[in-house]
N, C-alpha and C positions, 0 to 999 in steps of 0.2 A: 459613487463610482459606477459608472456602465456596466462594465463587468459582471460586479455583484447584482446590482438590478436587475441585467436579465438570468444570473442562476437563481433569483427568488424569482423571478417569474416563472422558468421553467419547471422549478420546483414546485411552485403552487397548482400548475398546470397541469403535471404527473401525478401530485396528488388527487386532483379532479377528478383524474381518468383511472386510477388506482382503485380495483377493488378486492386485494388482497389486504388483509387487517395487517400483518407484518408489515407489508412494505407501507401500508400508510403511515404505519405505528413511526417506520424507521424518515419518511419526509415529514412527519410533524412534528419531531422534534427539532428544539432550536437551533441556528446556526451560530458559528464564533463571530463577532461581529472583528472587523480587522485591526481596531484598538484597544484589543486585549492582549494585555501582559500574555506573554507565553507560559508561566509559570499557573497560569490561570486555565490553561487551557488542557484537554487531554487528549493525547495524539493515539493514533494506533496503527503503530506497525505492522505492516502486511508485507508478505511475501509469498508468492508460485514460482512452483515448479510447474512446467509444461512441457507437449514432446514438442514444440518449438515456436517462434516468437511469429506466425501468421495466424491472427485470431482468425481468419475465415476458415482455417482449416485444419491448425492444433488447437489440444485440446490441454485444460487443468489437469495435473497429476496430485499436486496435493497444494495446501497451503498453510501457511505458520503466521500468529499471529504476538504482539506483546502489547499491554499497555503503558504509558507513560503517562504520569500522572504528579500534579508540585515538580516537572523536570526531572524526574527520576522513573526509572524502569521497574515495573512491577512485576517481579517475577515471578510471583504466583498468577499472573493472568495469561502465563506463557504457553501457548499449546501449537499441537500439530496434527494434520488429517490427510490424510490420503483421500484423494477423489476420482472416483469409478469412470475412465474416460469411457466414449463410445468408440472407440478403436483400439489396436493394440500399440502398447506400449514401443515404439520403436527401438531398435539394438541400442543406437545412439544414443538415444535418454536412458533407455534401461542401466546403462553404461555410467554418464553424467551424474545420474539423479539417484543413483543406486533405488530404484523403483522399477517391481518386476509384474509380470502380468499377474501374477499369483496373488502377490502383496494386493494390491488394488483390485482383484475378485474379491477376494476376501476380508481385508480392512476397508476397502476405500467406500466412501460415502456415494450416495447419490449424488449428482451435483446440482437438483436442488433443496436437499438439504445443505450441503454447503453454504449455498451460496446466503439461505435463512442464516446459520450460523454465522457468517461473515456480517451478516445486516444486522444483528442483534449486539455484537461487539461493536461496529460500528459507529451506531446510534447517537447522536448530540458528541461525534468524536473528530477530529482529524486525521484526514487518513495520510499516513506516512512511508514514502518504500523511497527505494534509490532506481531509479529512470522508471519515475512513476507513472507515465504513460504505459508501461505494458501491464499493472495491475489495473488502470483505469480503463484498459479498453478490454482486457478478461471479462474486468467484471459488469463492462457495460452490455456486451457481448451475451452474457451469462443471463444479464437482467431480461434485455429483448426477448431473447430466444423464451426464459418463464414468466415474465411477467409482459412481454410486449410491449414495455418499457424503457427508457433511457433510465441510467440511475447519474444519481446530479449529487454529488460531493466536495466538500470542500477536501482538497489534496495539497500535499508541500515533497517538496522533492527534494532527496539529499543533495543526488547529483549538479542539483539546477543552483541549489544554494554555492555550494561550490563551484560552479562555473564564474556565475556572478560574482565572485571574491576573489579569483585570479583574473578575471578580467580587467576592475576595478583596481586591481594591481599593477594592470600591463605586464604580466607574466605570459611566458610561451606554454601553451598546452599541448604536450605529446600523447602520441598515439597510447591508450593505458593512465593515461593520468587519472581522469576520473571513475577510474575501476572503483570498487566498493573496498576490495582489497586493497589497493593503494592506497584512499585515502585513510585507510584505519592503520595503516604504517606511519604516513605522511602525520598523523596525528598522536602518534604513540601506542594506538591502542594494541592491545595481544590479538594473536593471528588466530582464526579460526577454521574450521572445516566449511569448505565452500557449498553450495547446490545441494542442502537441507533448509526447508524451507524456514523451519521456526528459529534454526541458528542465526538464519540468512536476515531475518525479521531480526532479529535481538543484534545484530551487527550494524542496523541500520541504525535501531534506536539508539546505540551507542553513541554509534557517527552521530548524529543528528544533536546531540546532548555536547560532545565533544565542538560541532560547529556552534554551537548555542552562546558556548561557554566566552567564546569568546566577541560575542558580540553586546556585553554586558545587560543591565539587569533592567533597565527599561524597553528590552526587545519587546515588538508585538507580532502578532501573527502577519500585519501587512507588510513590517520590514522583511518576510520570507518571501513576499511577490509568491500569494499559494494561489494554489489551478481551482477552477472550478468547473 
């Protein structure tokens, strides 16, 4: 497939040009190739908070991560980090995100250590959020700005999977349908507290185990049409 041909190209190409050992560490390791059972595969949940969705000019507040692992949520690998913006925390997020300037002087990380910590969870993983384009461009954002680099991952999206299965349906899609909340309704699952980041993670992986479940037991990674 094209596609994947050229993210191993550009993957290889970044590693070339890569002289941090982490981030080498984290492009030489393998990728999932797309006919692999899913059960074979280990995903990881990612989620940010931020004070708003224009990566040219908001910033990471914190992020939550979980792993998944034989299809199942590891919840010992569950965590959460506040991360040190370079601005102040707006009324509006401080509000949302229940994140105050305070909290984030004093817990919140540097963001690049973060972003090390994100790449080490990472690693030989699939990374998994619900409208995974705005963790993809964070964190692509994140990489340029410390590493002067692009970062090239294999990603799946909960949202995306969902779209494609009511469409495939000829169902009408309303305005809220594919909230993250919605579809953990729309699937049975229990309601959680919204815009925390590690919850926010651990809702996804649910969802995503919940849409899994029902595409039986020969899914592979390619049946998710994942981003790269």
């Amino acid at each position: 497939m094209l596609r994947r041909w050229l993210y191993q190209f550009r993957r290889r190409r970044a590693l070339r040009n890569s002289q941090d050992p982490e981030l080498r560490e984290f492009l030489e390791a393998p990728t999932v190739r797309e006919n692999t059972p899913l059960k074979d595969i280990e995903f990881l949940a990612l989620d940010f908070e931020t004070t708003g969705l224009n990566v040219s000019q908001d910033q990471l507040l914190s992020f939550g991560l979980v792993v998944i692992r034989n299809l199942q949520v590891e919840m010992s690998t569950m965590e959460h980090f506040l991360i040190r913006p370079g601005m102040a925390v707006p009324g509006e997020s401080a509000v949302i995100h229940q994140i105050t300037d305070d909290e984030v002087a004093q817990e919140g990380l540097p963001p690049e250590l973060a972003l090390r910590k994100i790449l080490r969870a990472l690693k030989g993983r699939v990374l998994l959020a619900h409208k995974c384009d705005i963790e993809r461009h964070f964190l692509n954002d994140a990489c340029r700005k410390i590493f002067q680099l692009d970062l090239f991952c294999q990603s799946i999206d909960t949202l995306q999977i969902e779209l494609r299965k009511l469409k495939r349906a000829d169902k009408p899609i309303k305005s809220g349908d594919l909230r993250l909340w919605k579809l953990r309704e729309d699937y049975g699952l229990p309601s959680y507290k919204a815009h925390h980041a590690a919850i926010d993670a651990l809702a996804c992986a649910e969802l995503f185990l919940a849409q899994v479940s029902y595409m039986g037991e020969g899914a592979t990674l390619g049946d998710l049409n994942p981003g790269y």
